[in-house]
N, C-alpha and C positions, 0 to 999 in steps of 0.2 A: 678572518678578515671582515670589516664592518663597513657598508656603505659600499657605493660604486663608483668607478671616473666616471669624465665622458666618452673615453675612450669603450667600453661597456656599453654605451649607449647610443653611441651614434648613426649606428645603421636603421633606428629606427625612425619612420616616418611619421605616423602617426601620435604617438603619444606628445602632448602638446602643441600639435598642430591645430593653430585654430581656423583654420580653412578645411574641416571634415568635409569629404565626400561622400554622402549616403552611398550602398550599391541595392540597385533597389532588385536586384534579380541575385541568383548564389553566387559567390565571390569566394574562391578559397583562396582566392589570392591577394586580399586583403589580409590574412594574419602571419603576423609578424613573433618570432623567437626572442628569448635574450637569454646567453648564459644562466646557467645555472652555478650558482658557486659554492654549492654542498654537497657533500660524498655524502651523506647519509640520509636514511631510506625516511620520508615524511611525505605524507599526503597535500595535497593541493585542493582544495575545493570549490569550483564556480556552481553558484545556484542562478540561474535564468527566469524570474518567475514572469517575466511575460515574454517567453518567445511565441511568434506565431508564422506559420506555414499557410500554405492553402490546399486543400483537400483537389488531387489529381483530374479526378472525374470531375466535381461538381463546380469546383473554383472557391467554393466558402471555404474562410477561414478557420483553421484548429488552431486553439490557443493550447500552452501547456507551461509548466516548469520543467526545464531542464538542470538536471545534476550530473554535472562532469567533475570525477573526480580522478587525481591520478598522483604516482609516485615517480617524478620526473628522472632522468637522468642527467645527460649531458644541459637539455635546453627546457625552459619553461616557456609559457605563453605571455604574449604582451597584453594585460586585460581590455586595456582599450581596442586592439584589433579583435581582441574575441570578440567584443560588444559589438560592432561594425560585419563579423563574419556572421554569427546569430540574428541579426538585423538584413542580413541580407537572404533570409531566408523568404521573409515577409511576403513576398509576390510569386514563390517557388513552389511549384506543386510536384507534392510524393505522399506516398503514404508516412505512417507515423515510425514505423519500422526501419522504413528507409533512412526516414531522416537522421535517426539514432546513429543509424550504421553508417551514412554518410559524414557526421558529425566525427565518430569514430576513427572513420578510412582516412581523412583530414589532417587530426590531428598526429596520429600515428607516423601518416607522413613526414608532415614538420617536426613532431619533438622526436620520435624515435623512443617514449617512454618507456620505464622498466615498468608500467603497470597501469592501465586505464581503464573506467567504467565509463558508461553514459547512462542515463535513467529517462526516459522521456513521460510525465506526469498529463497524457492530455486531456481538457477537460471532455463532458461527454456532449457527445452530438445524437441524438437520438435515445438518452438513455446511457448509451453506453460509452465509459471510459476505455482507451488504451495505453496502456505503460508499459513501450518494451525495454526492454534492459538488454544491455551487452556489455562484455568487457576483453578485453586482451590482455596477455602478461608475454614478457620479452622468451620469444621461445629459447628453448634450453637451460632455463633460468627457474628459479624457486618463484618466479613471479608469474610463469606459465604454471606451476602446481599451483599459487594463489591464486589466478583467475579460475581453473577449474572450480577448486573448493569455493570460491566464492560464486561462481555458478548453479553448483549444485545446490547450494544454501541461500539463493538467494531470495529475500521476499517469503522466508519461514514464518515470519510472524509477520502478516502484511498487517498495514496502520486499519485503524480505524478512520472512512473515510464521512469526514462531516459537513466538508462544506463544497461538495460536489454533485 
């Protein structure tokens, strides 16, 4: 099958709305799902290179790249509500670990993925950068064995980092 109705599309609010509402505090209830209409197993990848947070204790800002990637099932993400749920972090203070796993706990929610990572790239404050990584794979499933193995490998050959 090629292309969508509007039937497919119409519970969504956002995409094409041109009356956006920022949320300027965390919002998970800004993103929004749509069908998926593929049985077969292929990655999805959103790169975020300027999300920012604000640091719990101090209130300064952490910038970072975020990399969500995942092997959907039933339901994918709306990109335009991702951009508005990422965006709603801006004024939300946690640590960088959290956010990850927050980011994580979200989406899991909503799509019910056969397989998800997050990668959070922050830049450093003090010297020092932090990139946690998480992932989950649908328990009982070859994609709970993938998220192990891709746990335990993950970040074997970290990049070279040059402009940090």
């Amino acid at each position: 099958m090629a292309g969508r109705d509007e039937d497919t599309l119409d519970h969504l609010t956002l995409l094409g709305n041109q009356e956006t509402k920022y949320k300027y505090e965390y919002a998970p209830e800004v993103l929004e799902a749509i069908d998926n209409m593929h049985t077969r197993d292929y990655f999805v990848k959103f790169n975020n290179p300027e999300f920012t947070s604000l640091c719990p204790q101090t209130g300064q800002p952490d910038f970072a790249t975020i990399y969500l990637s995942f092997i959907p099932d039933k339901k994918l993400v709306e990109s335009k509500s991702l951009k508005l749920y990422f965006f709603s972090f801006r004024n939300h203070g946690d640590f960088h670990e959290d956010v990850v796993n927050i980011i994580m706990n979200d989406l899991i929610e909503l799509l019910d993925p056969r397989y998800i990572e997050v990668w959070g790239k922050f830049t450093p404050r003090g010297g020092l950068s932090i990139d946690p990584y998480t992932n989950h794979g649908k328990p009982g499933t070859k994609y709970e064995e993938m998220a192990s193995y891709r746990m335990i490998n993950h970040d074997m050959n970290p990049e070279t980092i040059t402009n940090r």
